[in-house]
C-alpha positions in Angstrom: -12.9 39.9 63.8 -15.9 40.1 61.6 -15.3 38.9 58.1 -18.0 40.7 55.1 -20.1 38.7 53.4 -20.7 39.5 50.1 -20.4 37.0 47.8 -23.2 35.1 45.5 -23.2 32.3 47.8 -22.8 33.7 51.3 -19.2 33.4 50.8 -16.7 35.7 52.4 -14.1 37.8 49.8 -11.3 35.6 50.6 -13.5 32.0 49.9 -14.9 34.1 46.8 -11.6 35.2 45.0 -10.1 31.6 45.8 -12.7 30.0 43.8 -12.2 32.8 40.6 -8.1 33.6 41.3 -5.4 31.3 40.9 -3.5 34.0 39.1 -3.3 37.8 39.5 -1.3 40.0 36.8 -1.9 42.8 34.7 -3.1 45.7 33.5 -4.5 44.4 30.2 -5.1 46.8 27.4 -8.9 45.2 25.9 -11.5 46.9 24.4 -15.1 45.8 25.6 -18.2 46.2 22.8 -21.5 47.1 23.3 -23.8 43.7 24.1 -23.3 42.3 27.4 -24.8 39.9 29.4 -26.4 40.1 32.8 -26.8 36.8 34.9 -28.3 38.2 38.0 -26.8 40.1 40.5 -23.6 37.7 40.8 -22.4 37.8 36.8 -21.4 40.5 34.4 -20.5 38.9 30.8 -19.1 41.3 28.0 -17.7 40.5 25.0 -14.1 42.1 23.9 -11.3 42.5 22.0 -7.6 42.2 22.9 -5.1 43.4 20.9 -7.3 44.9 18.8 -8.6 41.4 16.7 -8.4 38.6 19.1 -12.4 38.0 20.1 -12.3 37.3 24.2 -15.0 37.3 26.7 -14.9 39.2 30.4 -15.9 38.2 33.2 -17.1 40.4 35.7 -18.0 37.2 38.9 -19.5 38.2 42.3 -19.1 41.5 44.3 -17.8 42.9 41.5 -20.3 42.3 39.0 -22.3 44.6 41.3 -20.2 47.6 40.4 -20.7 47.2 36.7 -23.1 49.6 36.2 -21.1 52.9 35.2 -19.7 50.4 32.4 -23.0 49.6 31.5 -24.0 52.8 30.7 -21.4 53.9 29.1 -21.3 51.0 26.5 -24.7 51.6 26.2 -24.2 55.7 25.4 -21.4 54.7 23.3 -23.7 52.3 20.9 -26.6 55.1 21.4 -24.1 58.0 20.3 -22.8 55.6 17.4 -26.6 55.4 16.2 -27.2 59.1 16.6 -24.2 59.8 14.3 -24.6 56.8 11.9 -29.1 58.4 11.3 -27.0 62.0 11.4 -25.3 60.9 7.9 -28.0 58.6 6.7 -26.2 55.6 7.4 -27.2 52.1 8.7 -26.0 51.9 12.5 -22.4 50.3 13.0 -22.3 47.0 13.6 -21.2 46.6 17.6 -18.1 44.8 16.8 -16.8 48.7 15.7 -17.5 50.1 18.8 -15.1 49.6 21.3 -14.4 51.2 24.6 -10.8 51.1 25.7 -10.6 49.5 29.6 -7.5 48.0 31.1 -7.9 45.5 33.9 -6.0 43.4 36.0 -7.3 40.0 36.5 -6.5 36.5 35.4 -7.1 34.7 32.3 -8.4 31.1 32.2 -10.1 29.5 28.8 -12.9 26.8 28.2 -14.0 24.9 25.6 -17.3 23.8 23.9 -18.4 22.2 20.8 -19.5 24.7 17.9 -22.6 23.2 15.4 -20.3 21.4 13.1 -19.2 19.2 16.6 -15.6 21.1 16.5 -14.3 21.7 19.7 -13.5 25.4 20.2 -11.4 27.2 22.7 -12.8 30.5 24.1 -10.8 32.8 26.6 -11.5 34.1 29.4 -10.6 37.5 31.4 -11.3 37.4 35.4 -11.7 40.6 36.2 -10.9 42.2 39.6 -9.9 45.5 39.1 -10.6 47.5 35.5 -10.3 51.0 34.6 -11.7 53.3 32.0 -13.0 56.8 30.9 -16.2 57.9 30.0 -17.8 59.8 27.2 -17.1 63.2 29.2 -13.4 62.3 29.8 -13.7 61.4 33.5 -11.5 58.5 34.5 -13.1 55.7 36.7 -11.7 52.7 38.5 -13.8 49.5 40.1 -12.8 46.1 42.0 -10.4 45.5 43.9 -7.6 42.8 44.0 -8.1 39.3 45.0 -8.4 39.1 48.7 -6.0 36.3 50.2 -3.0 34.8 48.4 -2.7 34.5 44.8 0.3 34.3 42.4 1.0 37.2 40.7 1.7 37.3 36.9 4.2 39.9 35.9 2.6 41.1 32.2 3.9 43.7 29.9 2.1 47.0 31.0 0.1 48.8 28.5 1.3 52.2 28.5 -1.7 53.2 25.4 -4.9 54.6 27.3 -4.2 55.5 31.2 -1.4 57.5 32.6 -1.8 55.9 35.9 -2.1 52.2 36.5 -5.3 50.8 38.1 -3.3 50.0 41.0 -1.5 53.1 42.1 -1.6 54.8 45.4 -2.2 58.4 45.4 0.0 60.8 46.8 -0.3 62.4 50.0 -0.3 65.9 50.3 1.4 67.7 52.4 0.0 69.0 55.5 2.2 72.1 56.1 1.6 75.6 55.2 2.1 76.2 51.8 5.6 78.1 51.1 5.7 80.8 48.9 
């Protein structure tokens, strides 16, 4: 069998999620702001905010950070329509921290820390994402990633019930192949 190679490092999906999963739960309810960060091909970097005023940092890590670019855009049409409204009214621009765009994602959360200017060790969190979910400015829904490949342990999380009315993970339906009765 011929395993895909995807990954930053020639890895396979399996070796890749190993390395960035130890965890798996979810969906999380965050709200990503305009002003990410690019790292290459390999890392997608965005700033957010869960429950509304806890500051947290996703992190969108190999073959997923190559399907980041519907999210992209629409953070950046969000900031651009926030402008255009803001010069509408005569008003200075918002400051990015107001603009928020709802996504849920399952993933796995993991922190660091560093020292800030005053030699203070802070602690910063961290969302792995692997699957996420959101709409766009014309009301279409869209869903990226996938789950980890290989074994992980799952997290059971409370589900957030605010934004989607399906979770990221749900199978459709099948229809059914019959004639149609009437």
């Amino acid at each position: 069998m011929k395993k895909t190679v995807i990954g930053r490092l020639g890895e396979s999906p399996e070796q890749e999620d190993l390395d960035l999963f130890r965890t798996y739960g979810g969906p999380i309810e965050v709200e990503i702001v305009p002003g990410f960060h690019r790292s290459g091909r390999y890392l997608f970097l965005a700033r957010a905010f869960f429950e509304s005023d806890k500051e947290i940092v996703t992190v969108f890590s190999g073959r997923r950070a190559l399907d980041t670019g519907p999210l992209a855009r629409t953070l950046q049409a969000l900031e651009s329509l926030a402008a255009q409204r803001a010069a509408a009214q005569r008003r200075p621009p918002p400051p990015k921290d107001a603009i928020r765009l709802p996504v849920q994602i399952k993933g796995a959360w993991q922190h660091q820390y560093y020292a800030d200017d005053e030699g203070e060790e802070v602690k910063i969190f961290q969302l792995l994402v692997a699957r996420w979910s959101f709409t766009d400015l014309q009301g279409q829904e869209h869903q990226f990633g996938e789950s980890p490949a290989g074994a992980v342990r799952a997290q059971r999380r409370v589900k957030s019930r605010i934004l989607q009315r399906r979770e990221i993970d749900a199978v459709p339906r099948e229809r059914a192949s019959g004639p149609a009765e009437g």
